[in-house]
TORZABA-191295 format. One record per residue (C-alpha): residue in three letters; z, x, y. Coordinates in steps of 0.001 Angstrom, whole numbers, plus 500000, padded with zeros to 6 digits. Each point is the difference from the previous one (the first is absolute). Example, Ala and Ser with C-alpha at 12.3 -4.5 7.8 and 13.67 -1.06 7.14 Angstrom:
2
ALA507800512300495500;SER499340501370503440;
//
This chain:
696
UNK245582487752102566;UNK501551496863500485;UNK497571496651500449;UNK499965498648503612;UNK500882496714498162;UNK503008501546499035;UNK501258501820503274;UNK498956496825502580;UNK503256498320501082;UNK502348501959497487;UNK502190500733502960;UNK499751496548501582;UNK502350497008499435;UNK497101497898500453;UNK499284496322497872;UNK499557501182497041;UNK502687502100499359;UNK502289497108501741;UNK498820497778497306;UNK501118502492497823;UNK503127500497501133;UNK501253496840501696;UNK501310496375498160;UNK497130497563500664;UNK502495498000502212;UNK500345503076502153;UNK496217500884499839;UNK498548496404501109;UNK502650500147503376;UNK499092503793500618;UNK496190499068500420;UNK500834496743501589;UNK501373502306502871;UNK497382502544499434;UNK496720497902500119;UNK501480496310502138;UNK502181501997502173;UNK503199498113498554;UNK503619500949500870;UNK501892502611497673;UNK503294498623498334;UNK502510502842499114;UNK500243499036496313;UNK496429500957499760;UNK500142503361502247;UNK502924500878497202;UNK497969499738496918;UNK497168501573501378;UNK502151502921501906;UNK500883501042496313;UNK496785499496498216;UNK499044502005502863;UNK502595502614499733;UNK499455500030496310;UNK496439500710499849;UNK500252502405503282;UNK502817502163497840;UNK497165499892496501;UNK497458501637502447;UNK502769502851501023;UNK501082498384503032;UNK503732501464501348;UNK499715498178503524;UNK498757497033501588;UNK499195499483504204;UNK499215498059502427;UNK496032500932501108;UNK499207498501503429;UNK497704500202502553;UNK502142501356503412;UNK497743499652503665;UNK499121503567499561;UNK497180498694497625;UNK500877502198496834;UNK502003499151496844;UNK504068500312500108;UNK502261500245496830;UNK504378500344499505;UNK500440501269496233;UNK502904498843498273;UNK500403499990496402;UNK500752497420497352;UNK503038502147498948;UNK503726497736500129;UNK502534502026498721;UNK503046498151498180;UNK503390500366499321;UNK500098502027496816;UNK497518502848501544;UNK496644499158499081;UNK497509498395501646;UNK498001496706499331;UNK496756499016501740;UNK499807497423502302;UNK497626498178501905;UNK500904496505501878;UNK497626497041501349;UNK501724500925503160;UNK499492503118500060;UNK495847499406498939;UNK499671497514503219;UNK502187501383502784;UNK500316503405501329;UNK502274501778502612;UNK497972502732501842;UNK501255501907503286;UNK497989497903502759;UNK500685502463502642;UNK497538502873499621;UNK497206498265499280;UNK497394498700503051;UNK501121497132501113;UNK498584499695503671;UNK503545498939501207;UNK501245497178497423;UNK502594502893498193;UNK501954502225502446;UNK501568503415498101;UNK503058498576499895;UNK498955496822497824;UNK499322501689496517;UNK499777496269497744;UNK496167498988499106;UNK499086498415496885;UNK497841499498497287;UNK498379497437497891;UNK498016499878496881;UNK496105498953500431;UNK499346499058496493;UNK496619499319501163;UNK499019503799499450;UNK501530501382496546;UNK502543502584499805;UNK498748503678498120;UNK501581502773499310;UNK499475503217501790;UNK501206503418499393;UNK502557498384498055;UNK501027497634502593;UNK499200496036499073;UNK498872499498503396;UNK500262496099501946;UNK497902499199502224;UNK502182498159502755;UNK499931498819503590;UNK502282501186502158;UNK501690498611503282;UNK503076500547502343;UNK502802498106499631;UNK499571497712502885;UNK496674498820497907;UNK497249501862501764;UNK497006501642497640;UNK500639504240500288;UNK496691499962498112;UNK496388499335499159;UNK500209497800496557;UNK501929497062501709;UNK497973499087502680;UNK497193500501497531;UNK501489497794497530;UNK500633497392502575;UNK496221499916500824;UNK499151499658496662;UNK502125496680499919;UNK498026499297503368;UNK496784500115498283;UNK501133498537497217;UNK500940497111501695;UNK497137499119502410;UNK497296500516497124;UNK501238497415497697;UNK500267497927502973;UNK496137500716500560;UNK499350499797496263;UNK502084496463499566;UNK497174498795502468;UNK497747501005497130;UNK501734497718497491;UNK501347503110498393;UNK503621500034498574;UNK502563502734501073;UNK499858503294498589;UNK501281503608501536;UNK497543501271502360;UNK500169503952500005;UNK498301502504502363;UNK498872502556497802;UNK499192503873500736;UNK498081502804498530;UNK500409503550501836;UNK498225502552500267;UNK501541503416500695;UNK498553502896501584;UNK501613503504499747;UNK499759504173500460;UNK501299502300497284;UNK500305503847501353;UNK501268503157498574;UNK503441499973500239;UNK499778503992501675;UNK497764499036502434;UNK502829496882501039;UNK502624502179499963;UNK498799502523502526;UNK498617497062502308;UNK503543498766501726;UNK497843496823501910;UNK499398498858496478;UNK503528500477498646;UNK501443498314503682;UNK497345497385500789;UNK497393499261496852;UNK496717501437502168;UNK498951503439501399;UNK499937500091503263;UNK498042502951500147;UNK496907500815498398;UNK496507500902500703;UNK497084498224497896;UNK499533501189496859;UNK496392501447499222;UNK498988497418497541;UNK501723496616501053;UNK498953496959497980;UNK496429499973501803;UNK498265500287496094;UNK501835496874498793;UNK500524501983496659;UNK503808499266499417;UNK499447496598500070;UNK500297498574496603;UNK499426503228498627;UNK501169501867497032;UNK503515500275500455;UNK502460503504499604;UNK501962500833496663;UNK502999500557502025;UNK499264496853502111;UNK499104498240496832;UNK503292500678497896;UNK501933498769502977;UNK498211496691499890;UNK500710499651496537;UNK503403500253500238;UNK500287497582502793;UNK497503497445497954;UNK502761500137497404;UNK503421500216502503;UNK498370496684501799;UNK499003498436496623;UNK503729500647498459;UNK501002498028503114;UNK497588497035500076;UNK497656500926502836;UNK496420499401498482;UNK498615502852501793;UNK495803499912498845;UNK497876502042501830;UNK500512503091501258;UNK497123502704501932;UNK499253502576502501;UNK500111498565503664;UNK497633501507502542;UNK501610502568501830;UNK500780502923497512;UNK503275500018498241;UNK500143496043500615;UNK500818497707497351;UNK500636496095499240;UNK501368498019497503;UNK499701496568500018;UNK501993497408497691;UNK499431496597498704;UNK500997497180502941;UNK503379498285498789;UNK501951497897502745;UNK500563501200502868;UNK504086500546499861;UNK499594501538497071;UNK496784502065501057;UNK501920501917503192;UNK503316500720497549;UNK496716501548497663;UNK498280502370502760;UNK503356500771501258;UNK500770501471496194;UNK496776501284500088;UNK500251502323503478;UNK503356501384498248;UNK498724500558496705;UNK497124502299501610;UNK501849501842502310;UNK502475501201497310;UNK497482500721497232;UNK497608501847502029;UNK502357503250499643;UNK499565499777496411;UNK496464501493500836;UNK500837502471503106;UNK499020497361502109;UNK500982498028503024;UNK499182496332500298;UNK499270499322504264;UNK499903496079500455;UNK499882500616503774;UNK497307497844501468;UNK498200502877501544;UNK500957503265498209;UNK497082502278501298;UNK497981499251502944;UNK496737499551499973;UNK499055498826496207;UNK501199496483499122;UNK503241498693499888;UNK502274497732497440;UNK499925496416500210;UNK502010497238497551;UNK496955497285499717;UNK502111496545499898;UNK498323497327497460;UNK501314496871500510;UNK499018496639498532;UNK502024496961499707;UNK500647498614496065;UNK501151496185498668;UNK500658501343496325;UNK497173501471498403;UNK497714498733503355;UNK499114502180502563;UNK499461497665503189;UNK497561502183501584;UNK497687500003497386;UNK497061498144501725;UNK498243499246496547;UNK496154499216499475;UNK499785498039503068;UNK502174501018502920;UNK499063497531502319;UNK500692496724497830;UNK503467501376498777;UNK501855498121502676;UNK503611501566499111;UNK498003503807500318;UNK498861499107503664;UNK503708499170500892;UNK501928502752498896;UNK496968502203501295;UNK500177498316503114;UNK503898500630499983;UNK499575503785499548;UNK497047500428502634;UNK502648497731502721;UNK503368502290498435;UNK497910503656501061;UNK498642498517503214;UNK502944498464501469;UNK501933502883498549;UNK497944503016500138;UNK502435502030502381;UNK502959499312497405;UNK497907501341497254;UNK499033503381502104;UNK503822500234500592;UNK500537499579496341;UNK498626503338499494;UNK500653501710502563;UNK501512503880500200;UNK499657503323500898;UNK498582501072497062;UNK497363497015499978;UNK499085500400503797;UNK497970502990499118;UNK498074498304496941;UNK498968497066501288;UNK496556499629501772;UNK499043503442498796;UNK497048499799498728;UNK501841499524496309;UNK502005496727500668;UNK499591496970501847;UNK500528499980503588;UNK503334498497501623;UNK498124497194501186;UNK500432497130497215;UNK497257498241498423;UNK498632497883496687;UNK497163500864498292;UNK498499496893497640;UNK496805501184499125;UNK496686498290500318;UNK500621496719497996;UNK503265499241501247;UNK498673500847503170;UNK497530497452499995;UNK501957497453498768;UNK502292500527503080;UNK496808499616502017;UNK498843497106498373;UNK503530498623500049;UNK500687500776503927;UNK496476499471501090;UNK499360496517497727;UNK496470500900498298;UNK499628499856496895;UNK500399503003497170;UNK498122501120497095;UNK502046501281497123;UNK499341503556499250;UNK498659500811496700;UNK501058502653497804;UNK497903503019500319;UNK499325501836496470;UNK500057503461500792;UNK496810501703498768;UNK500155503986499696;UNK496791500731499060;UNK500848501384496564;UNK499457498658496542;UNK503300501287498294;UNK502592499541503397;UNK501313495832499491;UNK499216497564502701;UNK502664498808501871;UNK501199497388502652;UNK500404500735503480;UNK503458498976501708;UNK499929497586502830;UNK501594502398502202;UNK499557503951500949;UNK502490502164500537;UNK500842501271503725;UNK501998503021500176;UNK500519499721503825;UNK501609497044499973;UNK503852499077500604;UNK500176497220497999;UNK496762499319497274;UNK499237497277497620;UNK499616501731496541;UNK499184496645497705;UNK502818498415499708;UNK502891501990502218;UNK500230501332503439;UNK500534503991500128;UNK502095500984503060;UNK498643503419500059;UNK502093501546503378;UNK503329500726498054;UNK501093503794499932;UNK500623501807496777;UNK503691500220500850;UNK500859496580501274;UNK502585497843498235;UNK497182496813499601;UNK502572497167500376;UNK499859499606503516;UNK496333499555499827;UNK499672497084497252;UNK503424498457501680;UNK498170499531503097;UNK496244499096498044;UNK502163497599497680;UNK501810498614503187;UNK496925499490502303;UNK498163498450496698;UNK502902497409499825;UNK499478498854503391;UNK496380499846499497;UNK500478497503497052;UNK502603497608501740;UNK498033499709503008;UNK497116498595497072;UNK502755498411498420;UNK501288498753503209;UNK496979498429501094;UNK498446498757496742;UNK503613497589498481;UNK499768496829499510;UNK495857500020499724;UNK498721499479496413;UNK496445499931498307;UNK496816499705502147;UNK502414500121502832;UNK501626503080499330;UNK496628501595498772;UNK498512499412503593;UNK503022500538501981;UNK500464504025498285;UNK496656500205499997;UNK499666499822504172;UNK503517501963499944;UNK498315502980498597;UNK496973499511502151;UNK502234499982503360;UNK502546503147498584;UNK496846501991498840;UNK498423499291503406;UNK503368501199501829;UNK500428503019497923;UNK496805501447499483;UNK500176503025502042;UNK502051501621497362;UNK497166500474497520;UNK498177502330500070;UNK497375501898497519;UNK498453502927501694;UNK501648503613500293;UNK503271500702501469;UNK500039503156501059;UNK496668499341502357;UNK500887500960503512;UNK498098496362500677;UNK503165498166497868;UNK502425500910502551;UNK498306499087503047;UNK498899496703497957;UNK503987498905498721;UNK500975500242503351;UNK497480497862501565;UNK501036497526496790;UNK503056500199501262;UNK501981501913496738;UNK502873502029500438;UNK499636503870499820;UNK503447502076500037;UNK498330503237499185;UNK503867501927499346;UNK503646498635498638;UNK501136500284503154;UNK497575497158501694;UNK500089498034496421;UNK504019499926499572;UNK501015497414503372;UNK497912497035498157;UNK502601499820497229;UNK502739498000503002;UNK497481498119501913;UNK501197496261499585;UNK496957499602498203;UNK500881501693496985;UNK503835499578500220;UNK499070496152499779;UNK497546500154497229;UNK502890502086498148;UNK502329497630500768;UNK497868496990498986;UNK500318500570496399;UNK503268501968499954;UNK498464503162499313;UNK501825502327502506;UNK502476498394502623;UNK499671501464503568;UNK502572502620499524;UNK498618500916496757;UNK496314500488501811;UNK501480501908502797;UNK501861502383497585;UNK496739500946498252;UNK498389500796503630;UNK502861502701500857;UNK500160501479496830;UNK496138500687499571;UNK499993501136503569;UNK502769502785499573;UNK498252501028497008;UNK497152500215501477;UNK501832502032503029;UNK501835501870497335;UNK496759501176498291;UNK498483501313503072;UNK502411501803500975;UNK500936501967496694;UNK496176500627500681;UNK500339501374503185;UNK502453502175499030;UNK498537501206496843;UNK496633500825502091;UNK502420501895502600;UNK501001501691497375;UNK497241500923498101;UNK498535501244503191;UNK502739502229501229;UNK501337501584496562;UNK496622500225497412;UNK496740499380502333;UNK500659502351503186;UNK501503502857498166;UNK497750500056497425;UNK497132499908503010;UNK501258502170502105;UNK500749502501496990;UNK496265500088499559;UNK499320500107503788;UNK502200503190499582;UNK497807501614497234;UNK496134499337501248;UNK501813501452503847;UNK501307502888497775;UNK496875500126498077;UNK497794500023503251;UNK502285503324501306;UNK499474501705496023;UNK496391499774500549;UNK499835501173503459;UNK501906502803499308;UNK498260500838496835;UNK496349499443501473;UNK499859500330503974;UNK497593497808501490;UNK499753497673496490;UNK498837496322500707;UNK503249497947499405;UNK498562497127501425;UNK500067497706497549;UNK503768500895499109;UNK500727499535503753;UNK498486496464500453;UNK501967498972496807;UNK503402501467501863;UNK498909497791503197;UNK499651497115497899;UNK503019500004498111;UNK502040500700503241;UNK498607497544501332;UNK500801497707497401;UNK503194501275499916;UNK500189498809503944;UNK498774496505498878;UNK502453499103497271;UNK502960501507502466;UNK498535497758502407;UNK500083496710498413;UNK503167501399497439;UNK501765499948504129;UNK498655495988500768;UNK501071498806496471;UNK503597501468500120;UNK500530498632503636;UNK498431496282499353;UNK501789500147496554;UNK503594500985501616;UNK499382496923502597;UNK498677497533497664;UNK503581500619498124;UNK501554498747502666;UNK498326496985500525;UNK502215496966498332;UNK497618497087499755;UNK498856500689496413;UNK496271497728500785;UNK499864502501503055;UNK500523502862497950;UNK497579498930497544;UNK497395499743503215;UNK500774503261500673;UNK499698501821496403;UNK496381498063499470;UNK498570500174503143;UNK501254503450501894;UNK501654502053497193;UNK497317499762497269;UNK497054501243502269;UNK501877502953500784;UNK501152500329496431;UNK495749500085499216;UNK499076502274502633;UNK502972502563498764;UNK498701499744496317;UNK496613500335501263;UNK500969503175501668;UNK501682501818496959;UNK497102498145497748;UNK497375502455502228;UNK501670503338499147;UNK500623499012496497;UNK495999501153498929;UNK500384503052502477;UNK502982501358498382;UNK500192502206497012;UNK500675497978496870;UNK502545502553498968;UNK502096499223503013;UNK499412496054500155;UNK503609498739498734;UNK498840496968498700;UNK497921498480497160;UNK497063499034501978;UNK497616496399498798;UNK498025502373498016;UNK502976501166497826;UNK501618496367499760;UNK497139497862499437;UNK498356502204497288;UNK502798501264497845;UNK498835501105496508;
//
């Protein structure tokens, strides 16, 4: 068995092996553009294009592509292969720097929200040497950005990169009040993903899994996740083979994936890496969705990274860590005093003002149809956006905003009441899993993210809304040095934690009292996609976007219609897979049954006159009755869903889908859901919870 050591990064074209591989010249400019964000000459993107192609061909690599980010939210890749044939009938292989930094993909079929029409194929791609290339499936994959050719971003990594300058920017502004010298300031990001595997038998033979990710039918299994035994419990052979295999696919390709367990609800699973920067972090969970979804049939199995695959036990959520690093610094590390580390208490400040003054952008940011049923459930935080600092930041905040003095907290040693278990030290902060947005030490975990979401938008609008945060300080605070300045950010904090502190809050989130407490502080609560989506064009956040060049107008309002007709989209392949469902597996498989205990009722009559068949009667009257039910609301769906088609106003739409369609959609799955533990298992025609859940 090969060493970890060994495998990690063997199919990356990451530092070291550039080092390797590239003239020292070359190397120094490459990382110049890598870590200082400087311009790429084409002399340089031709010596590294073949010590590219060179090392990709050692590894067994025939092809190379393009691998971009399109508005759907997924990963996109063109193959085309190093092979030039020449004039005497064989073939050399060859691999340009123009090739490595610019692409030509067709622009036309991808989202666009109106920038490409069909007839205007050209879009284009360029080279992010921030994140390195790998090689997949033979395939040296590039990670790229990609845009139309009038200019506009088709994707999620360039207005992610461009917030990243943002930041970038406005903190070294903040910091050169500090005295400190400029250095790259990087948002950094660990995440944590959250996933089903099922037996690939039962998938096959449920068709709302294959068409939409979830069953949309499905009765409570006997034993949910009510004895908390799956959680971090011993884990299956079959479930545990797959997990190696993925440990050492992600390893190969540089993602430092480190702990891996048993969620809560049975058959859930996470794996969570090491944080790396942010760019590079997103490219890494986006290798990392693949990579399980095509290994899991290795094992039989199915992997479902649907945010709500079963209903009723928890869903899958992607917990966000992000920090902000200068180097090897992390800049919210509050060290042993929090409240005398001046340059803490700013960028604090900046992230409490960013989720307050932002907090509807940041619900929109994670927003879909998927995530609408997850969030607030009793499993995730609510849709109503909030911070969470813990006691000792909290106090400081209160001694800040109310101007009384505070008492440094001590460590506490942790005593366990047992000779041979160590002593340890307390951390200055709990953790609170009800929160949106939670201090965990020295990062900020954004905890409402779905298990399926692309995670750019989310830190592009975080990184964005931080930048603004930091040149208001920055703003505010030039030109004022020493005591002076000392004084002057001192009462700026006071005066922006004082405006913004109805975002924090400690308690628990999914308390009926939290609602009716946000609103009265006056925070935003879109409860579905449909409410959240319209914040993305208010002026507001089309002129914080423009502010740092981050999305123009056009660019913003693209985004809005193409996650609002796939959010219409979804719900209506939903629709008509329940419709479905309902009409060719559900009612004839009821009514078949219907058919036997009526025919059974008439065997026993016949066989014993005057034989008690009540309890074989009252089951007939409740299945027909049941059957009357689901035609009932099967009727109301197909007439509201036939209207709502012809409605053009996509927002409208939406409206409709969240706020009319779905109840009827719950009521019909409520009304098959009833017969499913009335009829006979042998004529159910679906895997119920019970078989899915607890596969062997």
């Amino acid at each position: 068995m090969a060493k970890v050591s060994d495998i990690y990064g063997s199919m990356v074209f990451n530092e070291h092996t550039m080092q390797e591989r590239l003239p020292s010249a070359t190397y120094k400019s490459l990382l110049k553009t890598i870590k200082e964000g400087e311009p790429l000459e084409i002399e340089v993107a031709n010596v590294v294009a073949h010590a590219m192609k060179e090392w990709a061909i050692e590894k067994g690599a025939t092809h190379f592509t393009h691998w971009f980010q399109p508005l759907s939210g997924i990963t996109s890749e063109k193959h085309d292969s190093f092979l030039d044939p020449v004039s005497d009938g064989r073939a050399i292989m060859s691999f340009s720097g123009k090739e490595l930094i610019q692409g030509e993909p067709d622009a036309s079929s991808f989202p666009s929200g109106g920038l490409r029409a069909t007839f205007e194929a050209r879009g284009y791609t360029a080279w992010d040497p921030t994140s390195y290339a790998f090689i997949k499936d033979e395939v040296l994959c590039i990670p790229t950005a990609f845009c139309s050719y009038t200019g506009e971003a088709l994707d999620k990594k360039t207005p992610l990169l461009r917030s990243m300058s943002a930041i970038d920017e406005q903190a070294n502004r903040v910091l050169a009040l500090f005295g400190e010298e400029y250095e790259r300031v990087v948002p950094t990001l660990g995440s944590e993903q959250e996933y089903f595997l099922i037996s690939e038998k039962d998938y096959a033979k449920r068709m709302d899994l294959v068409m939409t990710g979830r069953t949309m039918f499905g009765y409570a299994p006997c034993k949910g996740q009510e004895l908390e035994e799956h959680y971090f419990g011993a884990i299956r052979p079959t479930v545990n083979e797959f997990m190696k295999e993925l440990d050492n696919e992600l390893w190969s390709l540089g993602v430092s994936a480190r702990t891996k367990h048993n969620e809560v609800a049975p058959a859930q699973h996470e794996l969570a890496p090491i944080f790396t920067n942010v760019n590079r972090a997103i490219d890494e969970n986006l290798l990392t969705m693949e990579k399980m979804r095509l290994l899991a049939s290795h094992y039989g199995l199915v992997c479902l990274q649907h945010e709500k695959p079963f209903a009723g036990i928890n869903g899958s959520g992607k917990h966000n860590n992000w920090s902000l690093s200068k180097g090897k610094r992390n800049l919210l590390e509050p060290g042993e005093s929090p409240m005398d580390n001046l340059r803490f208490l700013v960028f604090l400040t900046g992230v409490i003002q960013a989720v307050d003054n932002y907090q509807e952008l940041l619900r929109m940011s994670v927003a879909s149809a998927g995530n609408d049923h997850r969030l607030g459930a009793d499993e995730a935080p609510p849709a109503i956006i909030s911070i969470f600092l813990g006691d000792e930041l909290t106090e400081i905040v209160d001694a800040l905003v109310d101007e009384h003095e505070y008492t440094n907290a001590e460590k506490v040693a942790m005593d366990l009441g047992v000779d041979v278990l160590p002593n340890f030290l307390k951390d200055n902060t709990d953790r609170n899993r009800t929160s949106p947005f939670a201090f965990t030490g020295n990062k900020f975990e954004f905890r409402m993210p779905g298990s399926a979401v692309n995670l750019s938008d989310a830190n592009m609008i975080l990184n964005t809304a931080m930048a603004k945060s930091l040149k208001d300080f920055a703003d505010a605070m030039e030109g004022k040095a020493g005591e002076d300045f000392e004084s002057a950010a001192i009462e700026y904090i006071r005066t922006t934690l004082a405006a913004h502190q109805r975002i924090i809050f400690n308690g628990n989130g999914y308390a009926d009292e939290w609602t009716a407490e946000a609103a009265r502080r006056g925070l935003s609560n879109k409860p579905t996609t449909a409410d959240a989506l319209p914040c993305f064009v208010d002026p507001k956040s089309i002129a914080l976007f423009e502010e740092f060049g981050v999305l123009s107008e056009t660019e913003v309002r693209s985004r809005y219609e193409v996650k609002l007709e796939k959010y219409n989209k979804l719900l209506n392949i939903e629709v008509r897979t329940m419709k479905r469902m309902v009409r060719r597996i559900f009612l004839p498989a009821i009514n078949e049954y219907a058919t036997e205990v009526a025919n059974g009722i008439n065997a026993i009559r016949a066989a014993c006159a005057g034989a008690d068949v009540a309890q074989q009667e009252e089951l007939l009257r409740r299945l027909l009755s049941g059957i009357r039910e689901i035609d009932t609301q099967l009727r109301a769906l197909g007439k509201l869903h036939h209207e709502t088609l012809e409605i053009k106003n996509e927002q409208e739409k939406a409206n409709t889908y969240a706020h009319e369609i779905i109840p009827i959609m719950d009521k019909l799955r409520a009304a098959v859901d009833d017969l499913e533990v009335l009829v006979d298992r042998d004529h159910w025609p679906v895997p119920t919870y019970n078989d899915m859940l607890f596969y062997v």
